[in-house]
N, C-alpha and C positions, 0 to 999 in steps of 0.2 A: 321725279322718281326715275322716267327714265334715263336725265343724266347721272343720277346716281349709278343706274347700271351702265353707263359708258365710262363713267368716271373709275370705277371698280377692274379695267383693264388697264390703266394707264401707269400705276404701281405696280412695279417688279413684282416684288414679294408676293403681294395680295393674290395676282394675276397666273402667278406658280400655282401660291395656298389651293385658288379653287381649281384650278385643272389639275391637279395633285388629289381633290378631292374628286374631281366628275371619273378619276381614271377607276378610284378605288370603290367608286359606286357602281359601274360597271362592270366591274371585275366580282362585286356583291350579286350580281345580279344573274351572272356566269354561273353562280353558283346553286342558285337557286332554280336555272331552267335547265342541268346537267342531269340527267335521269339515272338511276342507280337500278342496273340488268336484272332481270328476270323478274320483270312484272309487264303486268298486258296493261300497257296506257290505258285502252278503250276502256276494260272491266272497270278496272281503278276510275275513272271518271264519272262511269255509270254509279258506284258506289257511292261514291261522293256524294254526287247530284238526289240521289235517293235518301242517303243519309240527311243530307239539307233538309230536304222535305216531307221526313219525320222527326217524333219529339225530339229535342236538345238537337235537332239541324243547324240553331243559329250558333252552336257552339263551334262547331265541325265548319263554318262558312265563316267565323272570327278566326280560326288557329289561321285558317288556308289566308284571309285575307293579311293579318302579322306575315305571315309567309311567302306572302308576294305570289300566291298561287301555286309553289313550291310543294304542296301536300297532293293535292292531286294528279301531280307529275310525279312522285315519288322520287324526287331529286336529292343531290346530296345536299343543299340546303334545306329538307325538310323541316328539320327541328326550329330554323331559325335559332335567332340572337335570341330564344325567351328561357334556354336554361340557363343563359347568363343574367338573364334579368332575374329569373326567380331568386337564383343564388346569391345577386346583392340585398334580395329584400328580405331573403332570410336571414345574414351575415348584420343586414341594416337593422334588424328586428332583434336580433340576438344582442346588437350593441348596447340595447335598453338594460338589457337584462343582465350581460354576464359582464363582471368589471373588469374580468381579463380583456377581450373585446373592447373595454371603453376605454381603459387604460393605454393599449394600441392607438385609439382614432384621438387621442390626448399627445402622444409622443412626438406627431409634426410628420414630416414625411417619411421617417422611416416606417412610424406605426403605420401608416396608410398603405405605404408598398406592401410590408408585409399582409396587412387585412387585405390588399387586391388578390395577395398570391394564395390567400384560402379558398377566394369569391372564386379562383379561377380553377382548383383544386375541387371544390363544391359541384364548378361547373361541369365536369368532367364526370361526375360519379353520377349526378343527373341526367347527363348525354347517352350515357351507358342504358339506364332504364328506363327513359324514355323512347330511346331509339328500339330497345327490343323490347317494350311494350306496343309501339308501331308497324314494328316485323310480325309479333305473333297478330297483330290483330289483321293485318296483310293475310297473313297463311289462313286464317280460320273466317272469311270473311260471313261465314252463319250467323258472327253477333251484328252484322248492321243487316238480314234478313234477307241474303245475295245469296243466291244457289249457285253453283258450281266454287270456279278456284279463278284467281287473280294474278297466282305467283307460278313460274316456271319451273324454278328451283325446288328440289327438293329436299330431306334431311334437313340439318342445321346449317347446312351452307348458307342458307338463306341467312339468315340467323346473323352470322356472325356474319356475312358482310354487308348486311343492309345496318345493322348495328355500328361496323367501323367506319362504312361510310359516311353515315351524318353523326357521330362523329366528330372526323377528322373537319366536316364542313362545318359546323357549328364552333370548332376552333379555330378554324380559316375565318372566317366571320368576326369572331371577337378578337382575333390580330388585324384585321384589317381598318376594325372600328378602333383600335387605339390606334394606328397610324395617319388615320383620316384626324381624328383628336390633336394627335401628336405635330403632326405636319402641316394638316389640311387645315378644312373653318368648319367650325361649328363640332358639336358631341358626336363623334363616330358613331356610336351604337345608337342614338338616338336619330342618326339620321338613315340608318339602312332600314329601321323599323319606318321611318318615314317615306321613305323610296319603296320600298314593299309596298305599301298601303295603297300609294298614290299610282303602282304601277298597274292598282284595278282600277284604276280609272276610267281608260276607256272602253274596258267589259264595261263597268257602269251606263257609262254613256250610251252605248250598244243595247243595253235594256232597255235603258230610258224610252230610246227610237222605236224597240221590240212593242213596248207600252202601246202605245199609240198607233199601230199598224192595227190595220181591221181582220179580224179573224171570219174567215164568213160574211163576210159583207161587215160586218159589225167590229164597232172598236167600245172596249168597254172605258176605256180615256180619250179625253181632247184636247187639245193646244189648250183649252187654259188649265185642264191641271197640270200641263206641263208646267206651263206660267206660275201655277200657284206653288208647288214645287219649288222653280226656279227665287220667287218669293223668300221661300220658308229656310232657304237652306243659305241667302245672305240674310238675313237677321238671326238664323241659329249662331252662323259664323260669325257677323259683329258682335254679339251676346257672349260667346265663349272668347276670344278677343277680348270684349272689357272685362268681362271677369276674371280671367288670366292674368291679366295688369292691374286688376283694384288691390288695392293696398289702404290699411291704415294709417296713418304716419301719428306716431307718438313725438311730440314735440320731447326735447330734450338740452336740457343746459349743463355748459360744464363749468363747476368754477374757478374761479382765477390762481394757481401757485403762484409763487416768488419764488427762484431756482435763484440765487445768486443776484445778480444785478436785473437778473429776467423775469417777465413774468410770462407763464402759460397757461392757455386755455382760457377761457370765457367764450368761448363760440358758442351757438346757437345751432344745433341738428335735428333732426328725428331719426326716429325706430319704424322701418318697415315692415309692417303685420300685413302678409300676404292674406287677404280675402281669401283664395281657394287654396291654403295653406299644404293641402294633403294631394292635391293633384290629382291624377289619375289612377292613385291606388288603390281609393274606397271602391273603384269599380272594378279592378281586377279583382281585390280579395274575394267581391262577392259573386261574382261569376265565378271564381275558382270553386268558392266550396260549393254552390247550387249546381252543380256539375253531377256530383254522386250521392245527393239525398233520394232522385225521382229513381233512379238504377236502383240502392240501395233497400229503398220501402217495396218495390216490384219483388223484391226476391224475398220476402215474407212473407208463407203462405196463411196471410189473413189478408180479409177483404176489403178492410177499414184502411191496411196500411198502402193495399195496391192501389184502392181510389185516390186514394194522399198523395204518391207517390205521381199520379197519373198527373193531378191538381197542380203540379209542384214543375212541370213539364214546360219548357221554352215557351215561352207568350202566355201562358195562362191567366188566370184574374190574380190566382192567389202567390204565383212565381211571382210576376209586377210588384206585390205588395211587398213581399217578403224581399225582392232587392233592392227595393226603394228603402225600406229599414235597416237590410243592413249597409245600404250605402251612410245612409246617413249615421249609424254605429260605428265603423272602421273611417269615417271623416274625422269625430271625435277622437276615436280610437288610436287615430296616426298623431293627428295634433299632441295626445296627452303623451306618447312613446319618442314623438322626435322634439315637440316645442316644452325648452325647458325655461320657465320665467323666472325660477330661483337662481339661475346662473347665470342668468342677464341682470338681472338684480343686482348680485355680488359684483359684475362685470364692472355693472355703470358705477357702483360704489367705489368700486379699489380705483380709479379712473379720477374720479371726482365726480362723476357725470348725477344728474335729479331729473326726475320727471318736475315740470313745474307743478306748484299745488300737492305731492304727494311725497312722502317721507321716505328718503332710502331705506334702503335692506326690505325687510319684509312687506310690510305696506307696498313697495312698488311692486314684487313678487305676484302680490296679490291684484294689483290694479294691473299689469300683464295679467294674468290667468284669465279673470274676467272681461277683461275686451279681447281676448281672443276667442272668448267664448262663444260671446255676441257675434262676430264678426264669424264662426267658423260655420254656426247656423243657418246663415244667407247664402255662404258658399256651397253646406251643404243640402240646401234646399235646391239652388239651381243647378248643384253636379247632379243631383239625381231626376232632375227634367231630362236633361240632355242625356243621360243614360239612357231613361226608358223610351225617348223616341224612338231610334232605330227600329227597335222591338216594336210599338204603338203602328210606326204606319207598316210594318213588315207583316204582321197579322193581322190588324183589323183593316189594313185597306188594301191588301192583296200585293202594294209593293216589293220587288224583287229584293232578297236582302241587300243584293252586293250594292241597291241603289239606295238601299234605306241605312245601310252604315255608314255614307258619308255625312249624315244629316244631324249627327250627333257620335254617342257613346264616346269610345277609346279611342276609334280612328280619329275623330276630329280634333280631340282634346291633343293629341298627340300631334298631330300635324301642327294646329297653330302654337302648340308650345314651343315645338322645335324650330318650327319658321322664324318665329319672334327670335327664340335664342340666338338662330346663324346671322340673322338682320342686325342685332346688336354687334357681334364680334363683325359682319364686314363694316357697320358704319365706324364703329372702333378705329379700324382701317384708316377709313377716308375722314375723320374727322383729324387725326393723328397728321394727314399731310395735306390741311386745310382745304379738305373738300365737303361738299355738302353730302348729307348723310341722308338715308331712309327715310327715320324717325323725329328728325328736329329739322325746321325751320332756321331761317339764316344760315348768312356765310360768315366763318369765323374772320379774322383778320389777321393776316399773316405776313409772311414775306412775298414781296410779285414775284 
């Protein structure tokens, strides 16, 4: 491994790609810790920190952590890269739906430019009302149960420049992640989401130590729950790791043409049926909407709706429940809207291609549907283990969250997805000018 990473300088290109990339992560990062005038750091942090630890705090301690801690410095990367995320997955969702849209991601790369340039049109009009949903809630800080004012500014001033400023950073952000794509290694946008995350790492760490110091004479932890800890948190990550990489593989034969004096195909391949096929979206969708049901039932002046609502509050018994089901609903949910088996069917037909033992056209259709069925079950049974930890040891065993979100949810799932991803494109690299790579064994054979 680590001549791979020696090996990994020794290519020109390669050697530009990532310092081309480390430049434009730090210049992501510029952005994120540049604070936007006329707010009081202190108050703002104090609010935070109090918001965390009332109901839906874990919500308020997830944006800031996506944020690279951006939110509580009221910086101009507040918003982060997530109104550009929301806008693909609403643009991605719509594609199911509207044939105009599908028609587009059908046409090859023209269709696709054009669908970027609505994602990023979409982006834009979400920056707007998120950013001044941000500002007023800044100005009126009564709704998180803060006495006095936070903000300097007066009138709409505030308003509109807290508004233009993130922004303009949150387009600054999505030009940077397509240049790191474009130039650099590995998904732009999936990596500054990744560099945010990791860049609370060592606030984590700093908890961790907080842990374990004696308060009063007394520490309510020990070196070995550090240990146990330390335990829990490689086998969640080798767990999420294999799961991320299981695949089905559908054996798959093609049969022989005669073209002329030629003959083609008869090769021997398979279909890769991703195990955790829907990723990390069954857990955003359902944090997103568990956000405004417990708010929503609160403002019902009946008694049955405000206990409901109370029930329904960050860590609760019955919140757990309820997004463990719909994790596991919007797992299905993504599979049946993005995995289409009647198109892979026709594919492997017009092709020549057969699954062995099973009859083109429809019969395959249908033998796809069903084992991704099966297959999408298991994945999403243990996306939603890994969801509910964070939450699990964050309230019932008093862990800090910033330390209890590396152990699981969105942070993790995203981190090893993106790592894997970039480890693929550099061994790409090094396997390309006969060097050993990350992920495989052996050395190719080449020219000396």
């Amino acid at each position: 491994m680590f001549s791979a990473f020696a090996n990994t300088f020794k290519i020109p290109e390669l050697r530009q790609r990532i310092l081309f990339t480390l430049g434009m992560i730090l210049a992501c990062r510029v952005v994120c810790l540049v604070p936007i005038p006329g707010v009081d750091a202190e108050a703002l942090r104090d609010v935070i920190q109090k918001a965390q630890q009332s109901a839906g705090g874990g919500f308020i301690g997830l944006f800031d952590l996506f944020s690279g801690g951006a939110i509580e410095r009221f910086a101009v990367g507040a918003l982060g890269i997530m109104p550009y995320i929301s806008a693909s997955i609403i643009l991605q969702l719509l594609t199911a739906v509207l044939p105009a849209l599908e028609r587009l991601v059908r046409e090859g790369e023209g269709g696709r430019q054009k669908l970027t340039q609505y994602t990023r049109y979409l982006t834009l009009v979400l920056c707007v009302i998120q950013g001044g949903a941000m500002a007023a809630a800044l100005r009126n800080p009564g709704t998180f149960g803060i006495q006095g004012s936070i903000v300097f500014m007066s009138g709409p001033s505030f308003m509109i420049l807290g508004v233009m400023a993130m922004t303009v950073g949150t387009m600054l952000l999505m030009w940077l992640g397509d240049q790191i794509t474009e130039r650099g290694v590995g998904n732009g946008i999936s990596l500054m989401i990744t560099v945010n995350i990791v860049s609370r790492f060592p606030e984590a760490v700093q908890a961790l130590v907080n842990m374990v110091r004696p308060v009063d004479g007394v520490s309510p932890y020990s070196p070995f729950h550090i240990a146990g800890l330390a335990l829990l948190i490689f086998f969640v990550t080798a767990g999420v790791i294999a799961v991320t990489q299981a695949q089905r593989k559908i054996p798959v034969q093609y049969a022989k043409r005669v073209v002329g004096r030629k003959v083609y195909g008869g090769q021997s391949t398979y279909l890769p049926l991703r195990v955790n096929y829907s990723g990390v979206m069954p857990i955003i969708f359902a944090q997103s909407i568990l956000m405004f049901p417990p708010r929503l039932l609160r403002m019902i002046p009946i008694d049955f709706f405000k206990d409901l609502g109370q029930a329904l509050d960050y860590g609760g018994h019955l919140y757990l429940s309820v997004y463990a089901l719909m994790i596991l609903f919007f797992s299905y949910f993504w599979v049946a809207t993005q995995f289409h088996p009647v198109q892979l069917a026709d594919d492997l037909k017009k092709y020549g291609g057969y699954v062995p033992g099973i009859r083109p056209g429809m019969p395959t259709a249908e033998f796809l549907d069903r084992t991704m069925t099966r297959i999408t079950l298991a994945g999403a049974v243990f996306l939603t283990a890994i969801a509910v930890t964070p939450t699990v040891l964050s309230n019932r065993f008093g862990i800090p969250f910033i330390v209890s979100s590396f152990f699981g949810g969105t942070s993790l799932l995203i981190i090893v997805g993106v790592m894997l991803d970039t480890m693929r494109q550099v061994e790409s690299h090094l396997l390309m000018r006969h060097y050993d790579g990350f992920l495989k064994k052996g050395r190719l054979r080449g020219r000396k």
